[in-house]
C-alpha positions in Angstrom: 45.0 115.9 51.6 43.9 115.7 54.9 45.7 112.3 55.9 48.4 113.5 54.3 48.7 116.1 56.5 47.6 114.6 59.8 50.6 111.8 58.7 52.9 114.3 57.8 52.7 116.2 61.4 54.0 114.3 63.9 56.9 113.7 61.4 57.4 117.6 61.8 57.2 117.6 65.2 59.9 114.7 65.4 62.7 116.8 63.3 61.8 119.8 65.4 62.2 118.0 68.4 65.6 116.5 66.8 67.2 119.4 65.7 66.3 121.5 69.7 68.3 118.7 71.0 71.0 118.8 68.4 71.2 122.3 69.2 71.5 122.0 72.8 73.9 119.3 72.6 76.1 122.4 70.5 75.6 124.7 73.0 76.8 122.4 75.5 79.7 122.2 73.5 80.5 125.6 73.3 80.1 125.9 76.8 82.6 123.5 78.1 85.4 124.9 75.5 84.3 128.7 76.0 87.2 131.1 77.0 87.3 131.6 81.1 84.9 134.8 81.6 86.1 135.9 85.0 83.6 133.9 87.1 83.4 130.4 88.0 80.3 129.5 86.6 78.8 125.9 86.1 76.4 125.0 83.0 73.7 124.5 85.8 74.3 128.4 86.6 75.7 127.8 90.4 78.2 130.8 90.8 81.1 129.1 92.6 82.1 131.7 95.7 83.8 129.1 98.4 86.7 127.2 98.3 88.1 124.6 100.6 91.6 124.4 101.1 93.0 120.8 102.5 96.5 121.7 103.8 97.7 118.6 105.0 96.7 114.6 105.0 98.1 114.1 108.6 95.4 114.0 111.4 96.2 113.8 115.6 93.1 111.3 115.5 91.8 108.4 113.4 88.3 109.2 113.5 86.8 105.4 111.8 84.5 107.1 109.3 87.1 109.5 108.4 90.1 107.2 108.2 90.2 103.5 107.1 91.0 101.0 109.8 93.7 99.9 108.1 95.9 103.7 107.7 96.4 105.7 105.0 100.2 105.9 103.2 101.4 109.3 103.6 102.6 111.2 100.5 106.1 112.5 100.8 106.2 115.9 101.5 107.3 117.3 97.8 104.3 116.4 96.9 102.4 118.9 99.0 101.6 121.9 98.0 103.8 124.6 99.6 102.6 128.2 101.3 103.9 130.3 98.4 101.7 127.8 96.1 98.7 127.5 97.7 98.8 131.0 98.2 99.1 131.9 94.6 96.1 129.6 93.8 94.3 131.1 96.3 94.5 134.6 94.7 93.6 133.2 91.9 90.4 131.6 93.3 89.6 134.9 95.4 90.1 137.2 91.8 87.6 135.3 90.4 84.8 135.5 92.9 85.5 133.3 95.5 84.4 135.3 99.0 85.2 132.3 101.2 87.9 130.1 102.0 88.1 127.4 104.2 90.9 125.4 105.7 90.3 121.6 106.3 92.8 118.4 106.6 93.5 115.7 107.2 93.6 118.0 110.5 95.0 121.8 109.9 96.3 122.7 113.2 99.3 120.0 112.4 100.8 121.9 109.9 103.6 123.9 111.5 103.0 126.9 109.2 99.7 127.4 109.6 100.2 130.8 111.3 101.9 132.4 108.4 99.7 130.8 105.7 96.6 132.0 107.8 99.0 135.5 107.5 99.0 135.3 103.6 95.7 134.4 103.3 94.4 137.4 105.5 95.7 139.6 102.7 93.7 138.4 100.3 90.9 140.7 101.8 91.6 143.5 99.5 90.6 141.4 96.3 87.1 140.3 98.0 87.6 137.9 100.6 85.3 138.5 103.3 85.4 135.2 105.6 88.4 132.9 106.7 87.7 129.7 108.5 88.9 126.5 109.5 87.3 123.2 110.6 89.5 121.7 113.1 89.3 118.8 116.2 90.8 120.6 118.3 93.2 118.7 119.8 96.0 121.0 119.5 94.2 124.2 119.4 93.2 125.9 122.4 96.6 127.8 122.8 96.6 129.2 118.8 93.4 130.1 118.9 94.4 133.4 119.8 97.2 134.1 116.9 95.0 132.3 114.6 92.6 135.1 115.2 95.3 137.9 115.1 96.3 136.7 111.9 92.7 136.9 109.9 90.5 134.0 111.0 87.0 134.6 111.2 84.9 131.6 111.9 85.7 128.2 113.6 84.3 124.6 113.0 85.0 122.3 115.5 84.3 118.4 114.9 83.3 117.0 118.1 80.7 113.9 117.9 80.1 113.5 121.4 79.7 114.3 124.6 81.1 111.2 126.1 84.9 110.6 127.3 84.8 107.0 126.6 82.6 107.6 123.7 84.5 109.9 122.1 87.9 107.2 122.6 85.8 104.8 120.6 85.1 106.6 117.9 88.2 108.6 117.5 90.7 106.0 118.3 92.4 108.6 120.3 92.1 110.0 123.8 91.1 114.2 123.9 87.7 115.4 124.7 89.0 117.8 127.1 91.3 119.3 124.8 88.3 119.5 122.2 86.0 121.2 125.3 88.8 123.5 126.0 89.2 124.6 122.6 85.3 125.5 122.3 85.7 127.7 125.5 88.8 129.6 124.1 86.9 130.0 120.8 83.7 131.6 122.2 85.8 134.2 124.9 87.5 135.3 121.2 86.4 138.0 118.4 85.3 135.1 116.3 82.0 135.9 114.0 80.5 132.1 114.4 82.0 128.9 116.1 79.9 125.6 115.0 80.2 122.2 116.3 79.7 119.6 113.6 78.4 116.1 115.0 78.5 113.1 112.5 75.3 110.8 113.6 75.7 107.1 113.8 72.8 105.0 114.4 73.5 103.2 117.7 76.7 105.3 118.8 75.7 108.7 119.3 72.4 109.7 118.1 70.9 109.1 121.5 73.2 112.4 122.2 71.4 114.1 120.0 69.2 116.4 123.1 72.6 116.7 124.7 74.0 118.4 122.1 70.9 121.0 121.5 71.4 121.8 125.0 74.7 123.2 124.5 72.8 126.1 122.7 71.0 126.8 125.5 73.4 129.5 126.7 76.1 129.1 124.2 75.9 131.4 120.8 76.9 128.2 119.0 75.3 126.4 116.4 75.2 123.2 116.2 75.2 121.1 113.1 74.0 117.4 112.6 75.6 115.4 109.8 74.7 112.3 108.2 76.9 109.7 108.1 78.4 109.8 104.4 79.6 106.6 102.6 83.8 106.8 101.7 86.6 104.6 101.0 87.5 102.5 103.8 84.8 104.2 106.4 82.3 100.7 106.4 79.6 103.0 105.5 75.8 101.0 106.3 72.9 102.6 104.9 71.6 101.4 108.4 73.8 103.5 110.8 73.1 106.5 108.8 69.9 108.2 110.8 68.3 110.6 108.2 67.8 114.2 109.6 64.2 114.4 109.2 63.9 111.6 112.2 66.5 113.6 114.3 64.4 116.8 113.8 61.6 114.8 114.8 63.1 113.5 118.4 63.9 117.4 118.8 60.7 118.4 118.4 59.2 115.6 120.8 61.1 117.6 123.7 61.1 120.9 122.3 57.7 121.7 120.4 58.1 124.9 119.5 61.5 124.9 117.0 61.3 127.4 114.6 62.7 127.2 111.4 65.7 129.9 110.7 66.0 131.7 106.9 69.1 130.5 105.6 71.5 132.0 103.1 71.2 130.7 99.5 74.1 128.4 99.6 74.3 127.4 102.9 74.6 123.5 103.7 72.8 123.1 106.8 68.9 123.8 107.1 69.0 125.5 110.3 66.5 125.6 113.3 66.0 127.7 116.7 64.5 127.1 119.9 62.8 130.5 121.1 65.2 131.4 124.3 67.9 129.4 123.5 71.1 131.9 122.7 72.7 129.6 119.7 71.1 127.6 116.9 70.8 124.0 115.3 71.0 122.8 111.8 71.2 119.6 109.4 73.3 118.6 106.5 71.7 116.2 105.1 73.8 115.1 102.4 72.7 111.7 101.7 68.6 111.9 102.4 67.9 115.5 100.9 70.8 116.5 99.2 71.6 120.3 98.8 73.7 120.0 94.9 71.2 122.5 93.6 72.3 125.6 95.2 76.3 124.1 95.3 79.1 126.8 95.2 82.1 125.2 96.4 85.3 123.8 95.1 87.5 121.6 96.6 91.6 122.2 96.9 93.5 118.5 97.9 96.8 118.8 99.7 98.4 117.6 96.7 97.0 120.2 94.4 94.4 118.8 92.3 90.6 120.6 92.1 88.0 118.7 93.1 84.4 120.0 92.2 82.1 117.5 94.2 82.7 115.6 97.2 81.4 112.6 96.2 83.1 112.8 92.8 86.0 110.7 92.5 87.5 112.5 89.2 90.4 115.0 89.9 92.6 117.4 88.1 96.3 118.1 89.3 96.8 121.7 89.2 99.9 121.3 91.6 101.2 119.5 88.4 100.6 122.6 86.2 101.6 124.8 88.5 104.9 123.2 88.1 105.5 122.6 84.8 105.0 126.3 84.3 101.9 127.0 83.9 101.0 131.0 83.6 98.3 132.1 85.8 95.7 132.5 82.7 96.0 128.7 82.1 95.7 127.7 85.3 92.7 129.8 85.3 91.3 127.7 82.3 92.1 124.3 83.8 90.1 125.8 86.7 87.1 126.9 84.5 86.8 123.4 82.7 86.6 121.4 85.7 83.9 123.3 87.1 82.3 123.7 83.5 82.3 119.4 83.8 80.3 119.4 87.2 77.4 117.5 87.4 74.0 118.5 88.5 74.2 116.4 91.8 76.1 113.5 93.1 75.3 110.1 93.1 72.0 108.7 95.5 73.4 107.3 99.1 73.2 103.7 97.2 75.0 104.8 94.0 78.3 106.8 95.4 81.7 105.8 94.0 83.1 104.5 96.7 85.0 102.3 95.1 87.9 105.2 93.8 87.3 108.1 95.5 89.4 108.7 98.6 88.5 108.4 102.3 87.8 111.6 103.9 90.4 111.7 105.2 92.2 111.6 101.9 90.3 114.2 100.4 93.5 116.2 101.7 95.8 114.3 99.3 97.2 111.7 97.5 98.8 108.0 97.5 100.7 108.0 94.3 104.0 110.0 93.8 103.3 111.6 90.7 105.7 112.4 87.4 106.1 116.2 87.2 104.3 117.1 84.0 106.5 119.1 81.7 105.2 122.5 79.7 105.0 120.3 76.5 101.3 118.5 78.5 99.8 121.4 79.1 97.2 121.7 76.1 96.2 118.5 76.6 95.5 119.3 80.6 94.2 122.3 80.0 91.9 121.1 77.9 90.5 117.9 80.0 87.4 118.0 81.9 85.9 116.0 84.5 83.4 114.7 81.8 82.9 111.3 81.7 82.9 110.7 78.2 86.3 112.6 77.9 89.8 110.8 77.8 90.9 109.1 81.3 93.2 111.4 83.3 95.4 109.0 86.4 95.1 111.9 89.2 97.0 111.1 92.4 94.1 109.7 93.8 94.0 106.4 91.6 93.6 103.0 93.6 96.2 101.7 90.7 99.1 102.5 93.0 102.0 101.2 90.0 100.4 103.6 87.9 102.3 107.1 87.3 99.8 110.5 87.0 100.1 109.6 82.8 99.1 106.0 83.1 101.9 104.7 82.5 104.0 102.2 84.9 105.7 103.0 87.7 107.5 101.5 90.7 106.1 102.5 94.2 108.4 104.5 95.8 108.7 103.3 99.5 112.1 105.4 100.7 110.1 106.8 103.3 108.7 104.1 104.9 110.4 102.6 108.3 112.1 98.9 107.8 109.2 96.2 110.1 109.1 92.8 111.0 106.3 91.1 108.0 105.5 87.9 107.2 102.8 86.1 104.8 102.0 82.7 103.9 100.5 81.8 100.9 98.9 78.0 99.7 97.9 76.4 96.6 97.2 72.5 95.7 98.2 70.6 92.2 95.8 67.8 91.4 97.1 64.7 90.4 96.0 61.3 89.5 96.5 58.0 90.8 99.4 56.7 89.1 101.2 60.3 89.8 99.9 60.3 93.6 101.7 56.8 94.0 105.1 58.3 92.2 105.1 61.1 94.4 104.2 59.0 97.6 106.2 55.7 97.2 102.6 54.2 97.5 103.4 51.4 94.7 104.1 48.1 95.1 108.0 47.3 95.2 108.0 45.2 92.7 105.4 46.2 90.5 106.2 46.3 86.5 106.4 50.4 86.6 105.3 51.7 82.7 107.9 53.8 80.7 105.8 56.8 81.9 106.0 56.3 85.3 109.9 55.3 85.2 110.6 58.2 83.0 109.3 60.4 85.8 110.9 58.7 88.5 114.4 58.8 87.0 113.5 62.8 87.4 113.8 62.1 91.4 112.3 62.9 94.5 109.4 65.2 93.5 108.7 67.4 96.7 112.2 68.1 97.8 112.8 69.1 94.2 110.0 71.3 94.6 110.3 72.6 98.0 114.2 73.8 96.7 112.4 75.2 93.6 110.0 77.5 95.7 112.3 79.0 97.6 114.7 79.9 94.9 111.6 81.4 93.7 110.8 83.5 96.3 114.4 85.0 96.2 113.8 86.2 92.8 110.4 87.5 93.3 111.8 91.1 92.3 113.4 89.5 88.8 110.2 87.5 87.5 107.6 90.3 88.6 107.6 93.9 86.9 107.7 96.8 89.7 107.8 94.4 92.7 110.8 95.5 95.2 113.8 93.8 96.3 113.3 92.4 99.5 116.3 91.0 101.8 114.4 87.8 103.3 114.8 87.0 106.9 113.5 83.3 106.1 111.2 81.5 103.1 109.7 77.7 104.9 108.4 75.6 102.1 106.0 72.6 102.8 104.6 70.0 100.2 101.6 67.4 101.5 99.8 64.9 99.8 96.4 64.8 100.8 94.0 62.1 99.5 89.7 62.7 100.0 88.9 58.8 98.7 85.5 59.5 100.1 84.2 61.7 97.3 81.6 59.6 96.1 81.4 57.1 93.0 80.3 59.9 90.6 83.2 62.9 91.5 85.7 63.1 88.9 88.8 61.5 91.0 91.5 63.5 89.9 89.7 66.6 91.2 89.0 64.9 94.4 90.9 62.3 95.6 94.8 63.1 94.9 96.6 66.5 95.3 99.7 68.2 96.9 98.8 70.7 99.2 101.8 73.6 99.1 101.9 76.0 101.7 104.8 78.8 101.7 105.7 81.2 104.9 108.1 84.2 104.1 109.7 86.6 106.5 111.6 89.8 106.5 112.7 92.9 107.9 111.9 95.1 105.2 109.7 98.3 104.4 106.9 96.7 102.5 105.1 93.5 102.4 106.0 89.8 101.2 102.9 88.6 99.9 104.1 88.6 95.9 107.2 85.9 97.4 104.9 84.0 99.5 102.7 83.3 96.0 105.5 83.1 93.8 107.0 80.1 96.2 103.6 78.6 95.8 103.4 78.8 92.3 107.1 78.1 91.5 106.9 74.6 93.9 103.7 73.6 92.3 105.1 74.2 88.3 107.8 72.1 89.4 105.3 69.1 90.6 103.8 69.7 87.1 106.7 69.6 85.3 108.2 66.6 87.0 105.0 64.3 86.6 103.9 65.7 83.4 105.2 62.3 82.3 102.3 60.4 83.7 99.7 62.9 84.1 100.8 66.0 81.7 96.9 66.3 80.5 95.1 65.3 83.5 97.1 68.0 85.9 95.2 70.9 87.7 96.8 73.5 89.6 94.4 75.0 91.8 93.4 78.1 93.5 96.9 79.8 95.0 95.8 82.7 97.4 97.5 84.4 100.4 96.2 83.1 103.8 97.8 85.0 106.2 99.8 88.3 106.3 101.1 90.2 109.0 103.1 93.2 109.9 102.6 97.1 107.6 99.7 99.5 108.3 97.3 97.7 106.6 97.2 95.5 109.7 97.2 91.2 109.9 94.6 89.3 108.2 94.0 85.2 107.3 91.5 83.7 105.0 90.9 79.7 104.6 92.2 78.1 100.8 
């Protein structure tokens, strides 16, 4: 009875241990499909009361961990939300319990009607909002600082990384440290309940600033805030530039040994610190070495509309798109609740972020695809998605798969607002041949030598690379008819060259026909047009070397390779000039 028993417990224990998760798996469930309550609420508990706005994807400077090297492709402006929309999602957000808004970029100050926005937003006061900032650079500032405040602003970020002239040239690509120092002045003689400076610290740049900086608080009610160098598309993040705040507080206290840690508010980012006589203060976010997701409360509003619920996050839900299919404000409200519903307990580790398909900061502030408007007919299915990542892929605006529409489906780039430029790329590729089809080509046989029926089938075909060369570049013309989506170019010029090359010297034991005979093809094309000629460089390539193929298949139809066909140069566009070696 008693083994029995003893076997017959931990068989217990195992159902009741299966059926508590079962039933937190249901609860889970009803969670994520309950009814919006009036609160935006996670499944972690974190009360969502602050909400970033991104007005606009267009920045005065191209700071290089903000904004890829290379540009960003602006989105037309339809594709923006307006004033009257953002303003109607923003009473929304502030009905249900957010107490802070925030307006970011690309860079804010750029958009011509900030003023009124800031306006709109100031009336939102009477259903709860109680603060109304902006993180700026400053550039363009100094002289709307006072309006700004007029019109409802309340606290000021200003991004400013260093103390240097020629410093700050380097990193932001863009000359204006005295408009930035200008703008801090203005800021502090103004009614303005905090102005922070946030500094981004790069190992090897700036973070011997780092003392500098902590005297600005000396006699400045300022505070200062350090931030770690975050990993995004295009910004070349190195685990080894990014200086964890723990060594930074360190250095601090090396000069100043009696910092005092300040008692910060539940959500804040930054852990803050104080230096007894010093009039402002100091503080870390320390995003990537002691991340802060447990006491999270903010949301994220792109440019283009969609919610973002994490930073690091890459998934994203278009409510601009819903908005404008008709969408009522209770089921916007939903979509709202289901993507915050979906967020996850923290973000990735510094070595695990998706870096891959989220945007670059700077992008946070919009997208690169022109989306399909949705029609009222999709809006079940939207309201219903999540940012789960077990749920049904949604193709936000934000997508890398640029001939992809905001449905998945294909679509053609649309490039009406880009300026015509002078661009050029030159692709290569080789066909390997044997012998008896190297001699053909080449006129290497002897004059009078007994050719086979092969080889004088083949022959009767004609001269192999001018064929070819003529072949490539009536292939390059019809790039746009062959290839799905590509556009129609007018080309200034499309130079097609075919070498044989021999490599005898490959050794006894190579496999000749992968060695020692090929055709080399290398294909230049030019135009004046307003996007790039890469697809007619390759398609010249691989048009030519089909041709050699098809006029020696004769002789060497099973022995033929074409080989590796990349572009090797390409210049002209914003994504800058490059070359690579076959």
């Amino acid at each position: 009875m008693l083994y029995r028993l003893a076997n017959t417990l931990p068989r217990v224990r195992a159902l009741s241990s299966l059926a508590h998760i079962r039933a937190k798996e249901r609860i889970n469930v009803i969670d994520s499909t309950r009814p919006f309550t009036g609160q935006f609420i996670d499944t972690f508990n974190r009360k969502h009361t602050y909400l970033r706005i991104s007005l606009t994807e267009r920045c005065n400077l191209r700071c290089f961990y903000c904004m890829p090297s290379e540009g960003v492709e602006l989105s037309p402006p339809g594709h923006l939300l307006t004033n009257e929309e953002i303003l109607r999602l923003a009473t929304l957000f502030v009905k249900s319990g957010i107490t802070k808004i925030r307006l970011t970029g690309g860079e804010p100050s750029v958009r011509k009607d900030l003023l009124q926005l800031m306006g709109g937003l100031n009336q939102l006061k009477q259903y709860g909002l109680t603060s109304l900032a902006m993180t700026t650079n400053g550039i363009a500032l100094h002289r709307r600082l006072p309006q700004l405040v007029e019109n409802g602003l309340t606290h000021l970020n200003l991004s400013l990384d260093t103390l240097d002239p020629f410093k700050f040239e380097i990193i932001t690509r863009r000359r204006g440290h005295e408009a930035v120092l200008k703008a801090l002045d203005t800021a502090l003689s103004l009614p303005i309940q905090m102005v922070k400076l946030n500094v981004v610290v790069i190992q090897g740049l700036n973070d011997s600033e780092v003392l500098d900086f902590i005297k600005l608080t000396e006699d400045r009610p300022i505070s200062v805030r350090f931030i770690e160098f975050m990993p995004f598309t295009g910004n070349k993040w190195d685990k080894k530039k990014m200086v964890p705040s723990a060594q930074l507080l360190e250095r601090i206290r090396t000069h100043y040994p009696d910092v005092t840690r300040s008692s910060d508010e539940l959500n804040d980012t930054a852990r803050s610190w104080y230096i007894p006589g010093h009039q402002g203060t100091f503080g870390f976010i320390s995003s990537m070495s002691d991340h802060f997701c447990g006491t999270c409360n903010r949301l994220r509003l792109t440019a283009d509309g969609q919610i973002k619920v994490c930073l690091f996050d890459p998934k994203e839900i278009s409510l601009c798109d819903i908005m404008r299919s008709g969408a009522s404000d209770d089921e916007l409200l939903q979509v709202i609740h289901q993507a915050v519903v979906g967020k996850k307990a923290k973000h990735a580790g510094m070595d695990s972020i998706d870096v891959t398909t989220n945007r670059p900061m700077i992008l946070i502030g919009h997208g690169l695809v022109p989306r399909a408007r949705r029609s009222k007919h999709d809006l079940r299915a939207l309201s219903s998605a999540t940012f789960q990542s077990n749920q049904r892929r949604t193709y936000s605006s934000a997508s890398k798969l640029t001939h992809l529409d905001a449905h998945g489906r294909a679509s053609m780039v649309d490039v009406s607002d880009k300026l015509p430029s002078k661009r050029a790329a030159t692709a290569k590729g080789r066909i390997y041949l044997t012998k008896s089809a190297y001699d053909l080509v080449t006129f290497t046989y002897p004059e009078n030598a007994q050719l086979s029926e092969a080889m004088e089938k083949a022959r009767r075909k004609g001269d192999v690379l001018t064929t070819a060369q003529i072949a490539g570049i009536m292939g390059a013309k019809r790039t746009a008819e062959l290839v799905p989506l590509c556009h129609s170019l007018p080309l200034s010029k499309v130079d097609v060259k075919l070498i044989p090359e021999t490599n005898l010297q490959a050794g006894a034991d190579s496999v000749e026909r992968e060695y020692s005979y090929s055709i080399l093809c290398t294909a230049t094309v030019t135009c004046e047009g307003k996007t790039g000629v890469e697809m007619e460089a390759l398609m010249a390539v691989s048009i030519s070397l089909l041709t050699v193929w098809d006029m020696l298949k004769a002789v060497a139809g099973k022995e033929m390779e074409i080989g590796k066909i990349i572009v090797s140069e390409k210049s002209g566009g914003r994504s800058g000039d490059f070359s690579r070696v076959l």
